[in-house]
C-alpha positions as CSV (number, residue, x, y, z in Angstrom):
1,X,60.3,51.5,-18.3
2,X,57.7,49.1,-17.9
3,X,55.3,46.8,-15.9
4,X,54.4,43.4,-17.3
5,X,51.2,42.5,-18.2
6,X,49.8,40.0,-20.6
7,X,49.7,42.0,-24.3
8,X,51.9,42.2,-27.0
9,X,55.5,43.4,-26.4
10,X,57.2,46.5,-28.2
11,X,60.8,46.4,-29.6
12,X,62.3,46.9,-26.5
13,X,60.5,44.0,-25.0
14,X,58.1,46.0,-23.0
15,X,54.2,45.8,-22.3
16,X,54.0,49.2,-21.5
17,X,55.3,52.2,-20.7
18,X,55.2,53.6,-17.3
19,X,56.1,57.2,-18.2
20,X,54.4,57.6,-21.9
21,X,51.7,54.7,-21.8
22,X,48.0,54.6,-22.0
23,X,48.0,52.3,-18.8
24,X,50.4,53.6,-16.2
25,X,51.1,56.9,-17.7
26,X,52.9,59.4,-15.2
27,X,50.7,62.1,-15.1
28,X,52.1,65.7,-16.6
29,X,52.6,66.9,-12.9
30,X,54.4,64.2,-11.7
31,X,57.3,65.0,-14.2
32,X,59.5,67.9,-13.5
33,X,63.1,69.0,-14.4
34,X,66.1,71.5,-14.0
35,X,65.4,73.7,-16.3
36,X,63.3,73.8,-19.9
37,X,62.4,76.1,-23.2
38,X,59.4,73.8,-23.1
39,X,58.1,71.8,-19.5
40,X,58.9,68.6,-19.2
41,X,55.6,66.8,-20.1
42,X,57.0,67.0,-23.7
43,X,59.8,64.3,-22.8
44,X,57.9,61.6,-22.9
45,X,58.5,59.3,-26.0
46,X,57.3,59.4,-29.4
47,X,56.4,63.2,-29.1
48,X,56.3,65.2,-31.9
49,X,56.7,68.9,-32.9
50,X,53.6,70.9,-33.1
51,X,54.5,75.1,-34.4
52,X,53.7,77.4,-32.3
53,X,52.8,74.8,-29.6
54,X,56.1,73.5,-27.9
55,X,59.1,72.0,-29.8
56,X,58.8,67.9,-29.7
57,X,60.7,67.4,-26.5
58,X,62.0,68.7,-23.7
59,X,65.4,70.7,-23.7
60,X,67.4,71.9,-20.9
61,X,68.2,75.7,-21.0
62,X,71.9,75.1,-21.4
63,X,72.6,78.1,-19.3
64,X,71.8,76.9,-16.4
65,X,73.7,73.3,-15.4
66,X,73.3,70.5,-14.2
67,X,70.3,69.4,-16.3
68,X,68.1,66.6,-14.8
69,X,64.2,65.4,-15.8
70,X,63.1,63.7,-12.6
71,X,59.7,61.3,-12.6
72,X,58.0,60.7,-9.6
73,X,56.4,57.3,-9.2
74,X,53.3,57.0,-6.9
75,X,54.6,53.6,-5.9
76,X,57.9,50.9,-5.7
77,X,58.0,50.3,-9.4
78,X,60.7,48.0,-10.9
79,X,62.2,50.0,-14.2
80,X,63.4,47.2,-16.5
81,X,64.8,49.8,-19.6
82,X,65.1,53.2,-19.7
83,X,64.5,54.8,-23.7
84,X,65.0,58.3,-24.9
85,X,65.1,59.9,-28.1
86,X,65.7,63.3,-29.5
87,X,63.1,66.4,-30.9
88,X,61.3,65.7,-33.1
89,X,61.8,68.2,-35.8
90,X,62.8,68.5,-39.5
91,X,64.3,71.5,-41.4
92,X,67.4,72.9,-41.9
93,X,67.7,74.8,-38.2
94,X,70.5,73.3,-36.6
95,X,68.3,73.4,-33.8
96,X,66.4,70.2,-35.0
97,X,69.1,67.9,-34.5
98,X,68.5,68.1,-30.0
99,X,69.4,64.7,-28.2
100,X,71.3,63.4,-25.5
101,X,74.6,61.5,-26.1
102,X,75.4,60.1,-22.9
103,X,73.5,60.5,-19.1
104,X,73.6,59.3,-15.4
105,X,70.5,57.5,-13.7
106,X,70.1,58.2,-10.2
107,X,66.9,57.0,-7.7
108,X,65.9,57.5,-4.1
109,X,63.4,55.5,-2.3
110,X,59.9,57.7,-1.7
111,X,60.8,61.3,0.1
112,X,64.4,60.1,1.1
113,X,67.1,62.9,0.1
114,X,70.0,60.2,-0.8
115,X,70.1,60.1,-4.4
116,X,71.9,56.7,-5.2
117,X,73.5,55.9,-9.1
118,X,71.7,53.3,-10.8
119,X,74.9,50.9,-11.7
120,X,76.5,51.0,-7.9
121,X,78.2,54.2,-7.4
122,X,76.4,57.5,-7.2
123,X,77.7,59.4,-10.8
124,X,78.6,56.1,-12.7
125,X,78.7,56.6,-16.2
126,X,75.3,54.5,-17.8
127,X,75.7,55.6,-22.0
């Protein structure tokens, strides 16, 4: 998710990020989801596990369906690539191996209540 700018481009041929950059970084309250172990400030990308601290991403409580992390843009932004990536953990838990295999986008336009799928059809498959 990004906004172009003149800078060098990552490997996803952004300039930045608009939810994990250091120039149009959502702010922590502006990101919210279903449920969490850990809120969901720690989805951003390239966050790591810190003990005792929170658990290097944010996971739905599986209990209690349907899972969503929603960001809240303060204006019309065009979203050009959407990355995520799993916790960041190592060890021999089976709880470090957390990540999403397949989701749905959805969007609405400002405080609108008509969520619309990303690809045409509200629910359309993305991954």
């Amino acid at each position: 998710m990004h906004r172009s700018y003149s800078g060098h481009k990552d490997n996803l041929g952004c300039y930045e990020y608009l939810v994990s950059g250091t120039k149009y970084n959502v702010p922590d309250e502006q990101l919210s989801a279903s449920s969490n172990f850990d809120t969901a400030k720690w989805g951003r990308l390239n966050t790591v596990y810190v003990k005792g601290e929170h658990i290097g991403g944010w996971q739905a409580d599986n209990t209690k369906p349907p899972h969503y992390i929603e960001v809240r843009f303060n204006e019309l932004s065009i979203i050009h690539a959407i990355a995520t990536q799993g916790r960041n953990v190592t060890g021999d838990s089976a709880t470090t191996e957390c990540y999403v295999t397949k989701y749905y986008v959805f969007y609405r336009l400002y405080d609108t209540v008509v969520w619309v799928g990303l690809s045409g059809g509200p629910g359309q498959e993305l991954m």
